[in-house]
N, C-alpha and C positions, 0 to 999 in steps of 0.2 A: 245336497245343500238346500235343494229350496225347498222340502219337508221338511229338514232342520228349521229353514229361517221360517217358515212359517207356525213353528212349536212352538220359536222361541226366538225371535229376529235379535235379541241382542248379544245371544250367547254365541248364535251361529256369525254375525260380523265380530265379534269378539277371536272366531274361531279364526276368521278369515285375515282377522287383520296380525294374529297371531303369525301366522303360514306367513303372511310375508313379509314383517318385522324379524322374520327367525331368515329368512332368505331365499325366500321359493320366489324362481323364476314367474312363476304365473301364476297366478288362483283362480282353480275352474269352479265354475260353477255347476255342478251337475245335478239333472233330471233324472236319477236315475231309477225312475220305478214311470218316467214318461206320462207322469199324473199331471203335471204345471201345463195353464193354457199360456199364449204367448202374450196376452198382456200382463197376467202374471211374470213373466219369464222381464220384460220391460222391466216394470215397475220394480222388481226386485233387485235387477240388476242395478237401474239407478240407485237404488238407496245402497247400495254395496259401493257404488264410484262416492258418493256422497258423503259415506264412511269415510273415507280416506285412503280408499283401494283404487289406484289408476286405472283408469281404460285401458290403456297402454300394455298393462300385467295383467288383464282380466279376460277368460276368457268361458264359453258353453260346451260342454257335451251334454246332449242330448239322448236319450231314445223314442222311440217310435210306438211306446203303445197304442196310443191315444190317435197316431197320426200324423200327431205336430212337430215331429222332431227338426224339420226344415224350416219352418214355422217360430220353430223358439229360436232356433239358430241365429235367424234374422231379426227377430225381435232382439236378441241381448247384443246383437252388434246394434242394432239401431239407435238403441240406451245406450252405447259407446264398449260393451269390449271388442277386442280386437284379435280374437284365436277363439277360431271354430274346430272341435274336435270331432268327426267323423268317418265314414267308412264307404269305401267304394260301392256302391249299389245299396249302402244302406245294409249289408248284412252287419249280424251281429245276434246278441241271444235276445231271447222272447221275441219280439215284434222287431229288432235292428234298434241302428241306430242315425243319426240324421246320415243322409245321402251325400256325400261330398259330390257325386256328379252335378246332380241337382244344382246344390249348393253353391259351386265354383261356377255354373251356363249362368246361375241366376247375380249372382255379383258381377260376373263380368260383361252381361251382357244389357241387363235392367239397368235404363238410366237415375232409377232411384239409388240404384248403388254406385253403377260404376262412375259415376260422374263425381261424386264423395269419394270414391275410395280407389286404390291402388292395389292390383291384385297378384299382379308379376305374372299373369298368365297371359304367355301369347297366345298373339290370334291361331298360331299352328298348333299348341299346345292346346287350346279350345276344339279346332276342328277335329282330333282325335280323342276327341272326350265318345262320341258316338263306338267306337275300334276299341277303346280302352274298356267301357263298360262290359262289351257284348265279350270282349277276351279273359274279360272276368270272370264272368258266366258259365263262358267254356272251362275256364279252368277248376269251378268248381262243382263243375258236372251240373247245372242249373240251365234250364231256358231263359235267355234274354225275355225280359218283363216288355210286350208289345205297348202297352199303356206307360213305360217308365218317360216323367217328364224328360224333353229335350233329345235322348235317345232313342226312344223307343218308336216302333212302327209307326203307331199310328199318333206321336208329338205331331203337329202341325198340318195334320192331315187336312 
């Protein structure tokens, strides 16, 4: 979406606002070449709710070329949408794509968000986010990332 909107910003809300006059639950906005930084990923997003697309039905998939995939995630919630698309450790093809570990420690736990927002994750549901990552890992034959924010080795060392 947002090399569309940036080709052509009126065909690509045109596109969007089509998607959900016709009945789609949600309209994601995707990164999907991981090129958008996250003020971009912002300001886009605003002009998409400004459209006439709700927050409410708006949401980011992200990926991780660049790095920013965490990064935009929070940027297009901070513009107002409300469904983040992501994958446990961040895997996913080429570079991944945003980290829902990451992702869920930093909404539930930063009182930049969590004080704004409502995440339905308990506090015990949080404390095995560290168990949940590394079982991941195992399961796909991969070593747990010692530098992965929140879970990893050396978080808060």
């Amino acid at each position: 979406f947002f090399d569309g909107y940036k080709a052509n910003p009126d065909y690509a809300l045109q596109c969007a606002r089509t998607a959900l006059e016709a009945g789609a639950r949600w309209i994601v906005l995707c990164d999907t070449n991981g090129g958008t930084q996250p003020q971009e990923v912002a300001e886009i997003t605003r002009a998409v709710i400004a459209s006439g697309i709700p927050g409410d039905r708006l949401g980011i998939h992200a990926h991780d070329d660049t790095g920013q995939a965490v990064a935009n995630s929070l940027a297009a919630i901070d513009a107002g949408a409300r469904q983040i698309q992501g994958t446990l450790n961040g895997i996913g093809e080429r570079c991944g794509n945003a980290n829902l570990v990451t992702l869920i420690a930093s909404l539930a736990l930063k009182p930049v968000w969590n004080e704004r927002f409502e995440t339905g994750v308990s506090s015990q549901a949080l404390a095995g986010l560290t168990r949940l990552s590394h079982k991941f890992d195992e399961l796909i034959n991969r070593a747990p990332d010692h530098q992965a924010p929140y879970v990893g080795q050396s978080a808060f060392a």
